[in-house]
Structures are given as structure tokens and as C-alpha cells.
C-alpha positions as CSV (number, residue, x, y, z in Angstrom):
1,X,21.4,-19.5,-1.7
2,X,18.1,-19.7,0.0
3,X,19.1,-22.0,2.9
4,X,22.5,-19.9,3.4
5,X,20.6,-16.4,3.1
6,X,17.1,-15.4,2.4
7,X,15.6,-18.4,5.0
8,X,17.5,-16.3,8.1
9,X,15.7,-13.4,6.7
10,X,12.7,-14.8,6.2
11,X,13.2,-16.1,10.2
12,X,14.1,-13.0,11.4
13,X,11.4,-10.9,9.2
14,X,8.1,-13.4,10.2
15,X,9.7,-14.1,13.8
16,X,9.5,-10.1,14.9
17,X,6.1,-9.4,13.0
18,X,4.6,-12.6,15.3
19,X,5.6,-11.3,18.1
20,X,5.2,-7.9,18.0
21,X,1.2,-9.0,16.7
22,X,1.3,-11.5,19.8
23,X,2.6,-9.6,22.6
24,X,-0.6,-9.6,24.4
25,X,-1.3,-12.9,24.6
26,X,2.7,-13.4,25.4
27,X,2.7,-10.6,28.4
28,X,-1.0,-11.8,29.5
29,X,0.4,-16.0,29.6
30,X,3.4,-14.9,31.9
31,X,1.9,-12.9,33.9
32,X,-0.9,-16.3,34.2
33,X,2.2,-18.4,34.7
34,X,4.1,-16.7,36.9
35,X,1.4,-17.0,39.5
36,X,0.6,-20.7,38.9
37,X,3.8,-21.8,38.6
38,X,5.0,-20.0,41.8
39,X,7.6,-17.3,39.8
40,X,8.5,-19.3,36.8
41,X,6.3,-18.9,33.4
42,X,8.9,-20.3,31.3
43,X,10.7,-23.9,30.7
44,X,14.2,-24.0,29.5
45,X,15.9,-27.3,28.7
46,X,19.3,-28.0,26.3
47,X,18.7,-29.6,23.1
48,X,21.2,-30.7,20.3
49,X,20.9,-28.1,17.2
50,X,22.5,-27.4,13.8
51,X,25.9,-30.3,13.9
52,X,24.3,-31.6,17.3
53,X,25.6,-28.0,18.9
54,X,24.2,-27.5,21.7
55,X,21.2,-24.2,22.1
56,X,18.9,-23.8,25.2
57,X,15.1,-23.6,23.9
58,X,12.7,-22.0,25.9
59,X,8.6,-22.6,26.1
60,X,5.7,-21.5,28.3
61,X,5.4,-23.8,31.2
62,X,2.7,-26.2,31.1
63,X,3.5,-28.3,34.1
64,X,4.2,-27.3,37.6
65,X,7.3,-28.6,39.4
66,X,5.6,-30.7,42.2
67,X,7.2,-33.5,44.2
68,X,6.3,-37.0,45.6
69,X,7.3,-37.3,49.4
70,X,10.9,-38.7,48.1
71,X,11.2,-35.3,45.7
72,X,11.1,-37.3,42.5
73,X,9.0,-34.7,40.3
74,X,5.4,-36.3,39.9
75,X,4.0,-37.7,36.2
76,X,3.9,-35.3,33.8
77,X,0.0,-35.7,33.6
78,X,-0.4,-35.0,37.7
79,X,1.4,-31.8,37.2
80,X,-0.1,-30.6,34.1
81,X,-2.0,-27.5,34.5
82,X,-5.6,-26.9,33.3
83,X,-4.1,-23.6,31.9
84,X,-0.8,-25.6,30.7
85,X,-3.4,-28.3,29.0
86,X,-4.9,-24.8,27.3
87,X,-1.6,-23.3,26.1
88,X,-0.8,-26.8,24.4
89,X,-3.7,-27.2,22.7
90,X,-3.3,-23.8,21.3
91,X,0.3,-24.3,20.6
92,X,0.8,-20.9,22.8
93,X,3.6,-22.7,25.1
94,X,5.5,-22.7,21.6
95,X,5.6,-18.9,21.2
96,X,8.6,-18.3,23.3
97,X,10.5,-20.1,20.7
98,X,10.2,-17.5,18.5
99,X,12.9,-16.0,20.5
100,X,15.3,-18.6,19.5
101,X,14.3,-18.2,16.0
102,X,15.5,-14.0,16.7
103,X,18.7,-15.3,18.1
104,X,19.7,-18.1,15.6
105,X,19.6,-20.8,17.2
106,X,16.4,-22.2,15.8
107,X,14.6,-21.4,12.4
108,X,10.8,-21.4,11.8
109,X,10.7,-24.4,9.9
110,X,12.9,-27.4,10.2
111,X,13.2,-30.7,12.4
112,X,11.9,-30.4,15.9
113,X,15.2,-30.1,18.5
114,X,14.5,-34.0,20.6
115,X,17.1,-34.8,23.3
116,X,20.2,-35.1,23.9
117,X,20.3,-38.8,24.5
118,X,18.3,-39.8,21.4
119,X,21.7,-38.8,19.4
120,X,23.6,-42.5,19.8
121,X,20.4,-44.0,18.8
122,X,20.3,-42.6,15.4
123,X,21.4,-44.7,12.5
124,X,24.0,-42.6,9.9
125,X,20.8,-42.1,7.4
126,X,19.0,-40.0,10.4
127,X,21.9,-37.7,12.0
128,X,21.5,-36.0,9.0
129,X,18.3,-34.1,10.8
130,X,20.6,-32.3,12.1
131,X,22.4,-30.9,9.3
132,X,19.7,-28.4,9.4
133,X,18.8,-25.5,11.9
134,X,16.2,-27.7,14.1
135,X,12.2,-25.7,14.2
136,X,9.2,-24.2,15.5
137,X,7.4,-26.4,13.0
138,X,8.2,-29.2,10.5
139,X,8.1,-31.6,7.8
140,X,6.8,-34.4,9.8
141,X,5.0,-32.3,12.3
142,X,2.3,-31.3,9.1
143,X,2.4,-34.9,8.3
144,X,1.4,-36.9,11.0
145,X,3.5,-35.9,13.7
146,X,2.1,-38.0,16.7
147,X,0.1,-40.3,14.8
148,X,3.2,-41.6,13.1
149,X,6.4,-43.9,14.1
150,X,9.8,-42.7,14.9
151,X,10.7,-44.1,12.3
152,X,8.5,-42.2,10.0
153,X,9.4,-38.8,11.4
154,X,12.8,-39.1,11.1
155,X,12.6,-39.6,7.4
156,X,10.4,-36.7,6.8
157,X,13.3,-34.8,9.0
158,X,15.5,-36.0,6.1
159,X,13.4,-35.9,3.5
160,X,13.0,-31.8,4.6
161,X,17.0,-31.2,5.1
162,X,17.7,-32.7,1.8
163,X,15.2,-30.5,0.0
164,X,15.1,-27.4,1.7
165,X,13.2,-24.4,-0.4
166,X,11.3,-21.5,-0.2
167,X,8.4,-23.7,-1.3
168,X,8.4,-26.1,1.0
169,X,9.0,-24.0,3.5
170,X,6.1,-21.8,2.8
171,X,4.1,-24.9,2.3
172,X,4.9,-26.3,5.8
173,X,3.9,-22.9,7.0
174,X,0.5,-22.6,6.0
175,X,-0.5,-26.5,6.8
176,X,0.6,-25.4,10.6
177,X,-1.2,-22.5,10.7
178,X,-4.4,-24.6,9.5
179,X,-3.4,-27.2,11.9
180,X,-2.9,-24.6,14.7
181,X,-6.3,-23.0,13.8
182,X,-8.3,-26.1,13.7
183,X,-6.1,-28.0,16.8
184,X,-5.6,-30.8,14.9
185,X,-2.8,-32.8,15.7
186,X,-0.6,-29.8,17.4
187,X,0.6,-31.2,20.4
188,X,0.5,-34.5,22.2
189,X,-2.8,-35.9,22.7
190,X,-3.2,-37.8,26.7
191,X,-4.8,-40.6,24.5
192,X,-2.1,-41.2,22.0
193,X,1.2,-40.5,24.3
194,X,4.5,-40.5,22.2
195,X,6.5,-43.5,23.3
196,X,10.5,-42.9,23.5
197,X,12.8,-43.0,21.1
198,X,14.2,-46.7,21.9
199,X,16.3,-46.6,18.3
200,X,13.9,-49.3,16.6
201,X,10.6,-47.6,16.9
């Protein structure tokens, strides 16, 4: 009953108070980003989402869209932003989701949405992450999230669809808020890079 019901209402309830309490920092980051990044503040990209359906997620920017002399886009770490270093640090370039979370697509808590081409990788034991609505925040992402293999995450991803509850979820909640509040372990460090999904690591 939880997972069916009272979790969309909880995600539409919590997703509509955040913003509403965050819409400074959300108008005053776009407004930032639509100057640095030449007219585009925000990053849309296709992910797979509940039964591998596909959902467009949108993010602040954090990276600008600059080109080598061939117009291959430069490394991610060349056209990272001081400002798009900030808003990843302080999980800010995540608030836009919140908007997939109002639209169903996404819920608050649940396995993050990867790619697309990470799907034939999977073994049968970890498609089942996404048997759930994918999220803002998860299971592994409280436990370890870069710091920990593939491998690792994807059974906390199963681990977290197989025993979806209000607990849990409330649990998850508050250990990202602490994490988000302290920066510990929010988003991808430039000294402990997350290798690709190669389907053994």
C-alpha cells in the first residue's frame, strides 16, 4: 500500500514544500547559469526509469559546452565551472529534479537513473533496480556511494526495491540531508572519479 499510494504523496507533498522554501536559490542559480553558460542554466539528458521506460531528467548545469578545434566537447574537468564545482558540492545542480519527482517520473528516494547503455550490462539479479521509480537520493547513495564498487551499489539498489517502506525511506532521507549539510560524500569527488560501468566492476 505504501509503495502504490502514500510514497507518491509523500513525493508530491515534500517535492512542492522544497521548492516553494528553495525558490530563491533556484531563480538566483538560473539566472547565474544562464549567463555563464551562454543561455542554458539547465542539463537535460534521457535516462532509463521505472521498467527501463524512458523519462528526461533535468539538473543545473555545471559544465559549459566548449569545444576542441575538431568540436569534440572538451574533458568534463576543462569545462567544469568554478560555480558548477559550487552547485555540486552543495548538491544545488540536483534541485531541478524535484521537478521530475512533481511530474512522476522520478521519486525522492530510490535508485539513481544511470544510462542507457549500462542496461545490457546488468546481470538478471540487478535489472531489478529498476522495478522501482529511480531517485533524487538512495540506498547506496547514504552508503558509500562513490567510495564503493558497482558492484556494491547495485545491491543496495536491490536491497532498497525489495524492501521499500516508509522507514527506510524516511531513514535515507535524513542521512542525505546530514550528508548534504556536512558535504560528505554528495557528489563525485576530482580525486576519487567513478570509473564506468564495464559490467564486472
Amino acid at each position: 500500500m505504501y509503495n502504490i499510494l502514500f510514497k507518491r504523496i509523500i513525493d508530491i507533498a515534500i517535492s512542492f514544500f522544497v521548492l516553494i522554501i528553495v525558490s530563491p536559490i533556484f531563480i538566483i542559480t538560473t539566472i547565474i547559469l544562464l549567463f555563464i553558460n551562454k543561455g542554458k542554466p539547465f542539463f537535460f539528458q534521457d535516462r532509463p526509469g521505472q521498467n527501463e521506460k524512458r523519462i528526461r531528467i533535468i539538473k543545473f548545469k555545471s559544465m559549459t559546452d566548449q569545444k576542441d578545434m575538431n568540436g569534440n566537447l572538451l574533458p568534463d574537468i576543462e569545462r567544469m565551472t568554478s560555480f558548477g564545482n559550487f552547485i555540486r558540492k552543495t548538491s544545488i545542480d540536483e534541485l531541478p529534479q524535484l521537478l521530475n519527482v512533481l511530474k512522476g517520473d522520478m521519486s525522492l528516494v530510490g535508485p539513481r537513473p544511470l544510462l542507457f547503455k549500462y542496461i545490457p550490462l546488468y546481470n538478471e539479479n540487478q535489472k531489478k533496480r529498476h522495478f522501482a521509480k529511480p531517485g533524487i537520493t538512495g540506498w547506496a547513495q547514504v552508503n558509500g556511494r562513490n567510495s564503493i564498487s558497482w558492484t556494491k551499489k547495485f545491491e543496495l539498489d536491490v536491497y532498497y526495491v525489495e524492501n521499500i517502506s516508509l522507514v527506510l525511506d524516511l531513514k535515507i532521507l535524513w542521512l542525505t540531508f546530514m550528508k548534504v549539510i556536512k558535504s560528505e560524500g554528495v557528489n563525485q569527488s576530482e580525486n576519487r572519479p567513478m570509473l564506468p560501468f564495464d559490467g564486472s566492476n
